[in-house]
LUMVO-234129 format. One line per field, with one value per residue (C-alpha): residue number from 1; residue in one letter; x, y, z. Coordinates in steps of 0.25 Angstrom, whole numbers, plus 5000, padded with zeros to 4 digits. Each point is the difference from the previous one (the first is absolute). Example, Ala and Ser with C-alpha at 12.3 -4.5 7.8 and 13.67 -1.06 7.14 Angstrom:
<recs>
i	c(1	2)
aa	c(A	S)
c1	c(5049	5006)
c2	c(4982	5014)
c3	c(5031	4998)
</recs>
This chain:
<recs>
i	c(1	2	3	4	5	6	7	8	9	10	11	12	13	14	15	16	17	18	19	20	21	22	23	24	25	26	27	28	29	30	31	32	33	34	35	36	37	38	39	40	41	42	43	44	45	46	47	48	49	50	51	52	53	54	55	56	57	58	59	60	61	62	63	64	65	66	67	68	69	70	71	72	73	74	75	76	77	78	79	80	81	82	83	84	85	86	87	88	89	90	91	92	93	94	95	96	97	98	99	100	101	102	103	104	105	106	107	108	109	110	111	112	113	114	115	116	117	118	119	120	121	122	123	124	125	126	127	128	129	130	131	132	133	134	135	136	137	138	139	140	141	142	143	144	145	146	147	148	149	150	151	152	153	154	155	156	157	158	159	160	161	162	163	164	165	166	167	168	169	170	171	172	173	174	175	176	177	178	179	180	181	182)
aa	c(X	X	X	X	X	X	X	X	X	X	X	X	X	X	X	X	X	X	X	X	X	X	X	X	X	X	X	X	X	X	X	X	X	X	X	X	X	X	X	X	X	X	X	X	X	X	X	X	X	X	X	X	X	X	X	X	X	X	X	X	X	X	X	X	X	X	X	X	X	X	X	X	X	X	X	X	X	X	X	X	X	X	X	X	X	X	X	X	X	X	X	X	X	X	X	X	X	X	X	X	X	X	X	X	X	X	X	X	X	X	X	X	X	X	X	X	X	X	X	X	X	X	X	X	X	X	X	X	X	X	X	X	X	X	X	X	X	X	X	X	X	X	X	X	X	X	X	X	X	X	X	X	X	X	X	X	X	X	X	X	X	X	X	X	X	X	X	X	X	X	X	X	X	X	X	X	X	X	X	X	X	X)
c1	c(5010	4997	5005	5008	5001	5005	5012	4994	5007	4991	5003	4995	5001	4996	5005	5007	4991	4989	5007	5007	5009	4989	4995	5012	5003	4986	5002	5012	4995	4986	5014	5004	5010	5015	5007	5013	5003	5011	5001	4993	4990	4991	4995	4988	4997	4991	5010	4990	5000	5013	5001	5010	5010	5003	4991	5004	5003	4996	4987	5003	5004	4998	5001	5005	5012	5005	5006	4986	4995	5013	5003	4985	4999	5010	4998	4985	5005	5009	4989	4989	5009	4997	4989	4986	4997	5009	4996	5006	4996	5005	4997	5012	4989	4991	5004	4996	5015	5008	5008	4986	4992	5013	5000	4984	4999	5012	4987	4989	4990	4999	4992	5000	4998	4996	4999	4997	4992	4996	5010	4997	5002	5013	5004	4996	5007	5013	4999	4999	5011	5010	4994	5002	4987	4995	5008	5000	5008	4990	4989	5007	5003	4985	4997	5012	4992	4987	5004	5010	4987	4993	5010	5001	4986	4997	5011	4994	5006	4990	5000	4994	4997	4999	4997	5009	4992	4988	5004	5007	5012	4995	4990	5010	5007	4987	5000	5013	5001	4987	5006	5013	4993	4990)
c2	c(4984	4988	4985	4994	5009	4996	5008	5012	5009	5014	5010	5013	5008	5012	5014	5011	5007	4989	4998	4986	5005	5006	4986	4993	5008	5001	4983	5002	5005	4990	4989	5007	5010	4999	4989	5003	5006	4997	5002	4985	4999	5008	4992	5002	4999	4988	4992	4992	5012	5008	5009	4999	5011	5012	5008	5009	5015	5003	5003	4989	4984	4987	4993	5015	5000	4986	5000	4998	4986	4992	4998	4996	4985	4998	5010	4994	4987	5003	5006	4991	4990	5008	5007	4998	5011	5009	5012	5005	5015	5009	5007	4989	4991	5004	4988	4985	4998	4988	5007	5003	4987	4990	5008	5001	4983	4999	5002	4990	5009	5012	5015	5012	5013	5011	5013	5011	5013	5010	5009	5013	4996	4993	5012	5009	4989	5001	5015	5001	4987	5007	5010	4993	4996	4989	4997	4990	4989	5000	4997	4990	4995	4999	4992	4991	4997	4998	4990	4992	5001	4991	4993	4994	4998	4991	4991	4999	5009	5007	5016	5010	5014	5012	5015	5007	5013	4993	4988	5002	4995	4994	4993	4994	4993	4995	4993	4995	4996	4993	4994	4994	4993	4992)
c3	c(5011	5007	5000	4989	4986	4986	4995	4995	4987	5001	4988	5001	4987	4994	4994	5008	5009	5001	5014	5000	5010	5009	5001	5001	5012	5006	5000	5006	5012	4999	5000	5015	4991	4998	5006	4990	4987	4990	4987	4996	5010	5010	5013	5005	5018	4996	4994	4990	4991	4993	4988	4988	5001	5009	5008	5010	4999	4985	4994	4990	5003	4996	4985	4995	5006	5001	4986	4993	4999	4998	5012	5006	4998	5011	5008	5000	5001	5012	5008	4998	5009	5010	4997	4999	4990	4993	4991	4987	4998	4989	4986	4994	5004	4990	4989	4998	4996	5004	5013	5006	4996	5005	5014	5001	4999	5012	5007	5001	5001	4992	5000	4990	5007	4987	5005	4989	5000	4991	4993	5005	5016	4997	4994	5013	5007	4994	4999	5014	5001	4993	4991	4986	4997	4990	4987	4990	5009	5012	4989	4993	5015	5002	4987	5003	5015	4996	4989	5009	5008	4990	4996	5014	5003	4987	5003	5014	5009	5009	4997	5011	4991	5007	4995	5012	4997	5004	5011	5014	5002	5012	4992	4991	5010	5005	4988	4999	5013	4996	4988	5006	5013	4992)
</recs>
């Protein structure tokens, strides 16, 4: 990032098994990795960017495990006076309700990260994850995503759609990259 940036609220959204927290952690380490950890906010090296919850040792972090999304309007509020960017990553994330939309317009700036892919691979995912594979709830979850999706485009948020099965992750945070130095 270069020069001065607008307080930035990313959401990154999708099911279980479309790899929210692959992404969240391969930003991460774009970010210079983990400067600190606790059970609001992760720091990143480069201290423009931070991510909303916990990462560190589990597979899982973020949104999920910061009591869903009641707590986030503060959390995003506290780090964007800091931070340049903070990012909100998680499958509670996945709603145009009143906890995610107050925290998302903390920011000035906002982006919508939708990642989705077909059924039959997020069922090999979480087969290989965990060994449960697809039920009703991941579904339902994946419905819930793409219409927050929406929802968040036609009131003027931008929204970056990505089929994971299809676009490297390395390819995605190009783009996001891209989107949030503009």
């Amino acid at each position: 990032m270069s020069g001065i940036m607008r307080k930035t609220c990313v959401y990154i959204i999708g099911t279980n098994g479309v790899g929210k927290t692959t992404l969240a952690k391969a930003l991460i380490e774009h970010y210079g990795g983990v400067k600190t950890s606790d059970k609001e906010l992760t720091l990143c090296n480069d201290e423009r960017a931070c991510f909303a919850g916990p990462y560190g040792e589990s597979n899982y972090g973020g949104v999920d495990i910061i009591n869903q999304t009641k707590s986030l309007q503060g959390i995003v509020k506290k780090a964007l006076k800091t931070q340049d960017v903070i990012f909100c990553e998680g499958s509670f994330m996945n709603n145009f309700g009143i906890n995610v939309t107050k925290a998302m317009f903390e920011a000035e700036r906002h982006l919508v990260v939708f990642l989705y892919a077909p059924v039959r691979v997020i069922h090999s995912r979480l087969l290989s994850r965990s060994g449960r594979g697809v039920n009703k709830e991941v579904v339902e979850k994946q419905k819930c995503g793409c219409s927050a999706a929406r929802k968040w485009g036609s009131i003027g948020v931008p929204v970056l759609s990505f089929d994971t099965s299809k676009v490297e992750i390395g390819i995605i945070i190009q783009q996001i990259i891209k989107r949030i130095e503009k």
